[in-house]
C-alpha positions in Angstrom: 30.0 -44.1 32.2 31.9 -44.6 29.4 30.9 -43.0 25.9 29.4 -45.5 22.9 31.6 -45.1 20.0 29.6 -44.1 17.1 29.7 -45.4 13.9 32.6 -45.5 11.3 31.8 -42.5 9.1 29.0 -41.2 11.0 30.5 -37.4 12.0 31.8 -37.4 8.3 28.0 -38.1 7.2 26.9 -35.7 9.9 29.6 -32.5 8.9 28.9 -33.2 5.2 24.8 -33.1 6.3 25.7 -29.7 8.3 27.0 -28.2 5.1 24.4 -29.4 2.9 21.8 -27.4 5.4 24.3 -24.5 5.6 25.2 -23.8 1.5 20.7 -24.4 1.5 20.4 -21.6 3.9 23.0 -19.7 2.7 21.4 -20.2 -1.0 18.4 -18.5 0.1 19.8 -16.2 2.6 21.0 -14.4 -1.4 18.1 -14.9 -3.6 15.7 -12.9 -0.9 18.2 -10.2 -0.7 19.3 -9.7 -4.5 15.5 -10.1 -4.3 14.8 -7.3 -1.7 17.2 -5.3 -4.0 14.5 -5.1 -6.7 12.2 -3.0 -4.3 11.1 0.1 -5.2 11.3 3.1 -2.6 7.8 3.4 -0.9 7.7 7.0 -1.9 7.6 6.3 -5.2 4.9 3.9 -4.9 2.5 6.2 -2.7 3.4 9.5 -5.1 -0.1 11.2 -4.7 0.7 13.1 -7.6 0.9 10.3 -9.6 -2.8 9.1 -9.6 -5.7 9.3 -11.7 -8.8 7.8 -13.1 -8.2 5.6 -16.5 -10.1 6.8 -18.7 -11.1 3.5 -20.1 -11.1 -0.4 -18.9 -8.2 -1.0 -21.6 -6.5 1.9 -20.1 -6.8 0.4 -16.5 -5.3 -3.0 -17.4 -2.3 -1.5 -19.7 -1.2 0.2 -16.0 -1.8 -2.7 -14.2 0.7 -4.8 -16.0 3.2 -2.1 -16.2 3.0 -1.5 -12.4 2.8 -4.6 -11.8 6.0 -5.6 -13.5 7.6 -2.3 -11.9 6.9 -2.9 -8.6 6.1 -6.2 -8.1 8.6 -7.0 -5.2 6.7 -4.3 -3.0 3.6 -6.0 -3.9 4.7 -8.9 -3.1 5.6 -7.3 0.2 2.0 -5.6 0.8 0.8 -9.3 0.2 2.7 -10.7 2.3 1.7 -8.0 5.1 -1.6 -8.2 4.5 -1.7 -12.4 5.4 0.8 -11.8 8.1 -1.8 -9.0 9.6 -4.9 -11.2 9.1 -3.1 -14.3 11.1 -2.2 -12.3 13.4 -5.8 -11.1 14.4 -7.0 -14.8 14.8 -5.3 -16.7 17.5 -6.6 -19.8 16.7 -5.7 -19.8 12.9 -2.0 -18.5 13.9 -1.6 -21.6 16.3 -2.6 -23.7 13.7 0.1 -22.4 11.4 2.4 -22.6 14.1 1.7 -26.0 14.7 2.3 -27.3 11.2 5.3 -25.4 10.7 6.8 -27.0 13.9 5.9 -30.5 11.8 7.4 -29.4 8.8 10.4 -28.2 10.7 10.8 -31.3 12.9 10.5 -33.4 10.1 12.6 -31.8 7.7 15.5 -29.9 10.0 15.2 -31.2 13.1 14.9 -34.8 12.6 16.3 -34.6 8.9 18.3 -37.7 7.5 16.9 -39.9 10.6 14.7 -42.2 9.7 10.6 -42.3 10.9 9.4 -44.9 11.7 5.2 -45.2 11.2 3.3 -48.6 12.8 6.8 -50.8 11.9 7.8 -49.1 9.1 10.3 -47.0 7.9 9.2 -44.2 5.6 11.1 -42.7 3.0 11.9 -38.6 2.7 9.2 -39.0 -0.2 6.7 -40.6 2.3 7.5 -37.8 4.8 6.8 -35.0 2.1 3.9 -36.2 0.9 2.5 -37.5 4.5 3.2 -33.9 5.7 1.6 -32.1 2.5 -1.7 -34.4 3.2 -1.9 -33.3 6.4 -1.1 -29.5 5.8 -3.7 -29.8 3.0 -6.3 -31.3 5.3 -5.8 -29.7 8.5 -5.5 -26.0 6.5 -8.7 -26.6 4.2 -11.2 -28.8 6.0 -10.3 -29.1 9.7 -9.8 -25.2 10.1 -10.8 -21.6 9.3 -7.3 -21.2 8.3 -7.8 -21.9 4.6 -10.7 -20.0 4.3 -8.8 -16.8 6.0 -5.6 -17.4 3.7 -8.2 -16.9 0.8 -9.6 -13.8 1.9 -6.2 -12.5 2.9 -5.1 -12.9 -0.5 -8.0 -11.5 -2.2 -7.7 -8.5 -0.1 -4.0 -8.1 -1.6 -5.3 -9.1 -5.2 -7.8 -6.0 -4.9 -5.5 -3.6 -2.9 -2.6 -4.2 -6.1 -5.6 -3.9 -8.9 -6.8 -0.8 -7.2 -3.3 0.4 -7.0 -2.1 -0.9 -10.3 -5.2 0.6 -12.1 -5.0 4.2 -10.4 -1.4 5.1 -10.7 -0.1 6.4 -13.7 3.1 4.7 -14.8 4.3 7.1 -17.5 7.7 8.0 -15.4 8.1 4.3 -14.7 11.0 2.6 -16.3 10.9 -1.6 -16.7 13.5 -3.6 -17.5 11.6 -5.1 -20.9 11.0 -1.9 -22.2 12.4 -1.7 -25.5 14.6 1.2 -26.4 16.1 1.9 -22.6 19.8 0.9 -22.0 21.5 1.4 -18.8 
């Protein structure tokens, strides 16, 4: 059986959609590890020695924002842990996620630049984005527990960094924006 030939054009279209999809990748492949660079060693978050009460509500919100903007990529981290650990202990909520990733992936990797075609019609790459959000909005709020555990899970990190933010003392802390300090 002999082999169709393809279109005029169409590996050019195909190598120069390969790249495209390889500089994205590549693109954020550097911004989460200059991004990973800004962490803060662990031990220097969890200093016990470096805790006390505030002495007043002002006092509590002053370290909050300067902790925060110190170590805000390891809170992002704990964050991020914290979701990751509470979609992990429900099965059902995790295979929902699953599930609409594989749609977002399918639609935007696997099947990306082909066109879909919905009772006759051809939908754009705008129709497919908003289509997909639709759905990811409805499926993750209304048709499952999923958006209801994504809201505690983030809560839960909210309060863990306030509690953390509020208790440690950030007097040895060094920020970026502080005035005076040159490298």
């Amino acid at each position: 059986m002999a082999a169709l030939p393809s279109a005029p054009g169409a590996g050019a279209s195909q190598s120069l959609e390969a790249l495209a999809q390889s500089a994205w990748a590549s693109k954020i492949k550097d911004a989460s590890s200059s991004l990973l660079n800004e962490r803060k060693p662990w031990t220097e978050l969890l200093d016990k020695n470096s805790f006390a009460k505030p002495e007043s509500l002002t006092e509590a919100s002053s370290r909050v924002r300067k902790n925060l903007a110190y170590f805000k990529v390891n809170y992002g981290i704990g964050v991020v842990s914290i979701v990751t650990l509470c979609l992990v202990t429900s099965p059902v909520s995790l295979a929902v996620v699953f599930a609409l990733g594989a749609m977002w992936t399918y639609l935007f990797v696997v099947a990306a630049g082909q066109p879909l075609v919905v009772g006759g019609r051809q939908l754009s790459d705008r129709e497919k984005l908003m289509g997909a959000s639709g759905v990811t909005v409805l499926v993750v709020f209304f048709l499952s527990s999923v958006g209801s555990l994504l809201l505690y899970a983030l809560g839960l990190g909210a309060v863990a960094v306030g509690l953390h933010g509020a208790l440690r003392i950030p007097d040895d802390l060094f920020t970026d924006d502080a005035p005076g300090i040159t490298a």
